[in-house]
C-alpha positions as CSV (number, residue, x, y, z in Angstrom):
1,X,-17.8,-18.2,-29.1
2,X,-15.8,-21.4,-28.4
3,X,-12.5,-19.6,-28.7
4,X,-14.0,-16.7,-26.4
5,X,-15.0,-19.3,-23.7
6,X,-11.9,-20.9,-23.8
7,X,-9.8,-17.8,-23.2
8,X,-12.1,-16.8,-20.0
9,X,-11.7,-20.4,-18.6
10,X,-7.8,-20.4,-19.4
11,X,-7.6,-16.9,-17.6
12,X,-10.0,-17.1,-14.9
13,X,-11.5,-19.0,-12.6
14,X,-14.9,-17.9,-12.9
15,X,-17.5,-21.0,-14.0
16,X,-18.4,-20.2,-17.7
17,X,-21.2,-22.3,-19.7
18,X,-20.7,-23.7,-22.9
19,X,-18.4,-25.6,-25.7
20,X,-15.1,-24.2,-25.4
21,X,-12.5,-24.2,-28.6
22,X,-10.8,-27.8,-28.9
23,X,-7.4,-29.1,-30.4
24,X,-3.5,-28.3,-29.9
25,X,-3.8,-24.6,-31.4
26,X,-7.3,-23.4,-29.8
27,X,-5.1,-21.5,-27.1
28,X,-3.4,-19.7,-29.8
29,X,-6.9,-18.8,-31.8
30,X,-8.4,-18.0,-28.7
31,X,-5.3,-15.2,-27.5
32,X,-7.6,-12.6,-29.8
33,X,-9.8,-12.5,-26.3
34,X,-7.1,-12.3,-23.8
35,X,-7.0,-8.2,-23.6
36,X,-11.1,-8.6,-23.6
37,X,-10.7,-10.7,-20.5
38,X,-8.5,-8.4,-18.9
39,X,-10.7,-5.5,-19.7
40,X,-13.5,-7.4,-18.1
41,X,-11.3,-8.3,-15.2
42,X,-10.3,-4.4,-15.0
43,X,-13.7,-3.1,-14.9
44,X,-14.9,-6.1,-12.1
45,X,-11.9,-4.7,-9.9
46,X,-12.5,-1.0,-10.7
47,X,-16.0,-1.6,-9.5
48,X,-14.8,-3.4,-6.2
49,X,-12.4,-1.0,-6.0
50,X,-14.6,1.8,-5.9
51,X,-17.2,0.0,-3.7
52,X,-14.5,-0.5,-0.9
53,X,-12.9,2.5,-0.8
54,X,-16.7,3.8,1.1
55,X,-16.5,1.2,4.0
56,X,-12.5,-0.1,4.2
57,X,-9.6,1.7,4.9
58,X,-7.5,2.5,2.1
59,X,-4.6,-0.1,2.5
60,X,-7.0,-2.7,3.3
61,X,-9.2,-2.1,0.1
62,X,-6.0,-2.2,-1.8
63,X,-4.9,-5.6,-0.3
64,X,-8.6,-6.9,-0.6
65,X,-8.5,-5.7,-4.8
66,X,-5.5,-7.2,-5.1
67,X,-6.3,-10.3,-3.4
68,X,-9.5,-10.6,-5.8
69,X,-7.2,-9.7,-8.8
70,X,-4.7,-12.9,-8.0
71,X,-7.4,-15.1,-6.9
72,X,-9.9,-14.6,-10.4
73,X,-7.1,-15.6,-12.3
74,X,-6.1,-18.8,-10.1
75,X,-2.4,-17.3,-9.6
76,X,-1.9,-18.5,-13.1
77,X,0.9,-15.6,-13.9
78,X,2.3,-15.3,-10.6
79,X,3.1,-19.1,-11.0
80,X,4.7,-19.0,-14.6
81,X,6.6,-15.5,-12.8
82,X,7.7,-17.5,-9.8
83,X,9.2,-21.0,-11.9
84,X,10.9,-18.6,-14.2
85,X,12.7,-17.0,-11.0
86,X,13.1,-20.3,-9.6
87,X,15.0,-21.2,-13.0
88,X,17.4,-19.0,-12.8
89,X,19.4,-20.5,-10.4
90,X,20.3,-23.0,-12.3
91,X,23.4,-23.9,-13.9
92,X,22.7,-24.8,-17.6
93,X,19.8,-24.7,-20.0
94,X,18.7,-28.0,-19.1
95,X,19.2,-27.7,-15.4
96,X,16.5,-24.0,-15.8
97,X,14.2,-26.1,-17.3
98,X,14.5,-28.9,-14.7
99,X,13.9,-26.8,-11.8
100,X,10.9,-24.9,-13.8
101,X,9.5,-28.3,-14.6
102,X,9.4,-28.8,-10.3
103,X,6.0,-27.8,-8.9
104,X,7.4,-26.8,-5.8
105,X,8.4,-23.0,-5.3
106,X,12.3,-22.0,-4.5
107,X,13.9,-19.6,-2.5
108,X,13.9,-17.3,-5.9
109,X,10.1,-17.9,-6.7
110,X,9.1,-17.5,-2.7
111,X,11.0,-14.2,-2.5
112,X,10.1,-13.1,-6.3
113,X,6.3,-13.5,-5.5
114,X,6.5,-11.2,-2.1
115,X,8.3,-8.2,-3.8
116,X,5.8,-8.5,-6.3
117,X,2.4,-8.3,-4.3
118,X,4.2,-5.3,-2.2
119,X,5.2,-3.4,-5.3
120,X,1.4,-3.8,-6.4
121,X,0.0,-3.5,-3.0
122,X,2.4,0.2,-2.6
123,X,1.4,0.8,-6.1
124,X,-2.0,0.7,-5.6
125,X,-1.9,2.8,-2.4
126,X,0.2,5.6,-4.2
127,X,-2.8,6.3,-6.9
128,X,-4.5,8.9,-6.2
129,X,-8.5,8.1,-6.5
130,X,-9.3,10.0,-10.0
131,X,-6.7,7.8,-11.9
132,X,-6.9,4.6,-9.6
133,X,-10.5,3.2,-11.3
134,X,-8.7,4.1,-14.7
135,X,-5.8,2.7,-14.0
136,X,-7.0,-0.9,-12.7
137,X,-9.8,-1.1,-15.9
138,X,-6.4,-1.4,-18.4
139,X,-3.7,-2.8,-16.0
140,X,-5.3,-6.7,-17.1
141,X,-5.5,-5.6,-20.3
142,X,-2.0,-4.6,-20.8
143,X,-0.2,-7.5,-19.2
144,X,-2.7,-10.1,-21.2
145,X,-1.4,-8.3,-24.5
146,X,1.9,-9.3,-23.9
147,X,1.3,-12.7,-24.8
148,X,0.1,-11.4,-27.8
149,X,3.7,-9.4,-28.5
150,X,6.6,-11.9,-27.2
151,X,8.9,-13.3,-29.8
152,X,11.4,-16.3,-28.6
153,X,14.9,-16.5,-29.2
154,X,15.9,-17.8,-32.9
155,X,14.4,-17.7,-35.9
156,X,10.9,-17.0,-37.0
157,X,7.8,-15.5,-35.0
158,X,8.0,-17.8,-32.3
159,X,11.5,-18.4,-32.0
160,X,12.4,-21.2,-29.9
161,X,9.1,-22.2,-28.3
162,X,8.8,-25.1,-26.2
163,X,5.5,-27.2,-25.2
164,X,2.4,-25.0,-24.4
165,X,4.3,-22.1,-25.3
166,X,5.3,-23.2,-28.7
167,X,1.4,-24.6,-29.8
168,X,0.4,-20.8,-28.1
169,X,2.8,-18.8,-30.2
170,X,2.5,-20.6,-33.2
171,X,-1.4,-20.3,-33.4
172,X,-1.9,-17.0,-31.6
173,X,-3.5,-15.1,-34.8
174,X,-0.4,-12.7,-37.2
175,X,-2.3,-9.6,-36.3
176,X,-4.0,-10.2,-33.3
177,X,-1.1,-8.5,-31.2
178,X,-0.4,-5.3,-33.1
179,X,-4.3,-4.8,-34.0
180,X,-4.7,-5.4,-30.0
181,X,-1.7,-2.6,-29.5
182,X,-2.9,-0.3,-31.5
183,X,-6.6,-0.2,-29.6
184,X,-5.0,-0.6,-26.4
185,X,-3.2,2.4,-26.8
186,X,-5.8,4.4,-28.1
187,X,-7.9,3.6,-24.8
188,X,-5.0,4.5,-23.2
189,X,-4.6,7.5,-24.9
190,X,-8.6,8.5,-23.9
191,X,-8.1,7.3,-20.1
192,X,-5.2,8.8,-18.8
193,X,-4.1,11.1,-22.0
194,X,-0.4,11.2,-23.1
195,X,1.4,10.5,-19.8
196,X,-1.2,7.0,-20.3
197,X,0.7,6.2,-23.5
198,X,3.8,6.4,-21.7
199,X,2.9,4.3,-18.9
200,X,1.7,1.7,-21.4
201,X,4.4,2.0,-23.3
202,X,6.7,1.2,-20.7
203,X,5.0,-1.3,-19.2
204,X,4.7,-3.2,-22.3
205,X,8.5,-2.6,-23.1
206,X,9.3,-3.9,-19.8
207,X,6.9,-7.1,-20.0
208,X,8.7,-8.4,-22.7
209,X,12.5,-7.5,-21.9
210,X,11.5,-9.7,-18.6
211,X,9.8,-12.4,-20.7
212,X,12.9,-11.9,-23.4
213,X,15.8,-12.5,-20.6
214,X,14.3,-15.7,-19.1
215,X,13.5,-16.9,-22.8
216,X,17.0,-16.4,-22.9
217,X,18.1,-18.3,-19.7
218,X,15.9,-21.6,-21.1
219,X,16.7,-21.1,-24.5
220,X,13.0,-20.9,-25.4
221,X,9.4,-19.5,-24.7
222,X,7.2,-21.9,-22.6
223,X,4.1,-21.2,-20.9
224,X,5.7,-19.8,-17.3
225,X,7.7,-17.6,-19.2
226,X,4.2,-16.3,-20.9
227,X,2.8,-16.0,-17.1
228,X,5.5,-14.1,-16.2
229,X,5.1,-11.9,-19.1
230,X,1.3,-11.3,-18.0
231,X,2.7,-10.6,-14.5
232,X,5.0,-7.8,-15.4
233,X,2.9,-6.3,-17.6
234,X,0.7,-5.3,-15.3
235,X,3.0,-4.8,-12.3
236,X,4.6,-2.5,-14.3
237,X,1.8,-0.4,-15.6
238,X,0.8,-0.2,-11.9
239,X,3.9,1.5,-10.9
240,X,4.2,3.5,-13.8
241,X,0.4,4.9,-13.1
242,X,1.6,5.3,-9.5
243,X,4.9,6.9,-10.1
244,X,3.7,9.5,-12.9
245,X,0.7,10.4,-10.5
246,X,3.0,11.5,-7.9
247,X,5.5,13.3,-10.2
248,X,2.2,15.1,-11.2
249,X,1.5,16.5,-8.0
250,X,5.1,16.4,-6.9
């Protein structure tokens, strides 16, 4: 239960009880919860969700579910999302890191974080209302897998991994991603039905391409570049959910 109370702390915000997991690698024991949490976090926004839509307007019930989403899990991701597009206007490895390092948000991060919340805000106004509970139950879910999935650059499972990142990716359990995968997808697969694997798929593809390139740009895997992985994971399953929906009834 330790590693389980760590991984809802870590994520969320929400006052849990109890001895959490201890010691440099309980983050990476504890990563077998983290599409648990986002399942949990899913269903708590499907419920909102659906609770809103009977006394808000629609696009302020998506702002208000998305506001909830960010706030639960204390902008965690959409920090680690905005350093790593800080970090890329920098100059050299060392320089990246530097500026990701600064807790103060850049032009990159600033702008990075609006297109985000618009995408997800437009996202979540273009699903229609059958799919739209579905699709907000597995969007946590599939960005906190990602974590589970993202190899560094160089050798060996974790690459090049640097500080929280490399005592995350060295401890995460061997099979907790592709065990994780493989029942992600099968919900997936019972959810939304083929066009849900796809989505997932893609979103998952996508997740860690983003988290690949700005391992790439810092010559390493560190915790923002995790966040961000999180971040695109579920950005992009919302616009895929979005997008296929309205090809659907195009």
């Amino acid at each position: 239960m330790g590693s389980l109370i760590l991984a809802l702390r870590f994520l969320t915000v929400v006052p849990v009880s109890g001895r959490e997991a201890d010691g440099p690698t309980a983050l990476g024991r504890a990563a077998w919860w983290f599409p648990a949490v986002g399942l949990a976090l899913g269903a708590l926004l499907a419920a909102v969700d659906r609770a809103l839509a009977l006394v808000c307007p629609a696009v302020l019930a998506a702002v208000l579910v998305l506001t909830l989403w960010k706030a639960i899990s204390g902008g965690l991701h959409l920090d680690g999302l905005a350093d790593c597009l800080d970090g890329l206007a920098g100059r050299d490895v060392e320089r990246r890191r530097e500026i990701m390092r600064d807790p103060h948000v850049g032009a990159f991060g600033a702008l990075g974080l609006i297109c985000c919340m618009l995408v997800d805000a437009g996202a979540l106004l273009g699903l229609s209302t059958p799919s739209r509970s579905r699709v907000l139950l597995l969007a946590p879910a599939v960005g906190r897998l990602a974590p589970l999935l993202v190899v560094g650059p160089g050798a060996g499972a974790a690459g090049r991994a640097l500080g929280m990142g490399a005592r995350f990716m060295c401890a995460r359990p061997r099979w907790a991603g592709p065990v994780h995968l493989v029942a992600l997808l099968a919900l997936t697969a019972v959810l939304l039905g083929t066009g849900g694997l796809l989505i997932a798929a893609g979103a998952l593809a996508a997740s860690l391409a983003g988290a690949r390139f700005f391992a790439r740009r810092i010559d390493g895997v560190t915790g923002d570049v995790l966040g961000a992985a999180v971040e695109l994971g579920e950005l992009a399953f919302l616009v895929g959910g979005a997008t296929l929906g309205h090809v659907g009834t195009a």
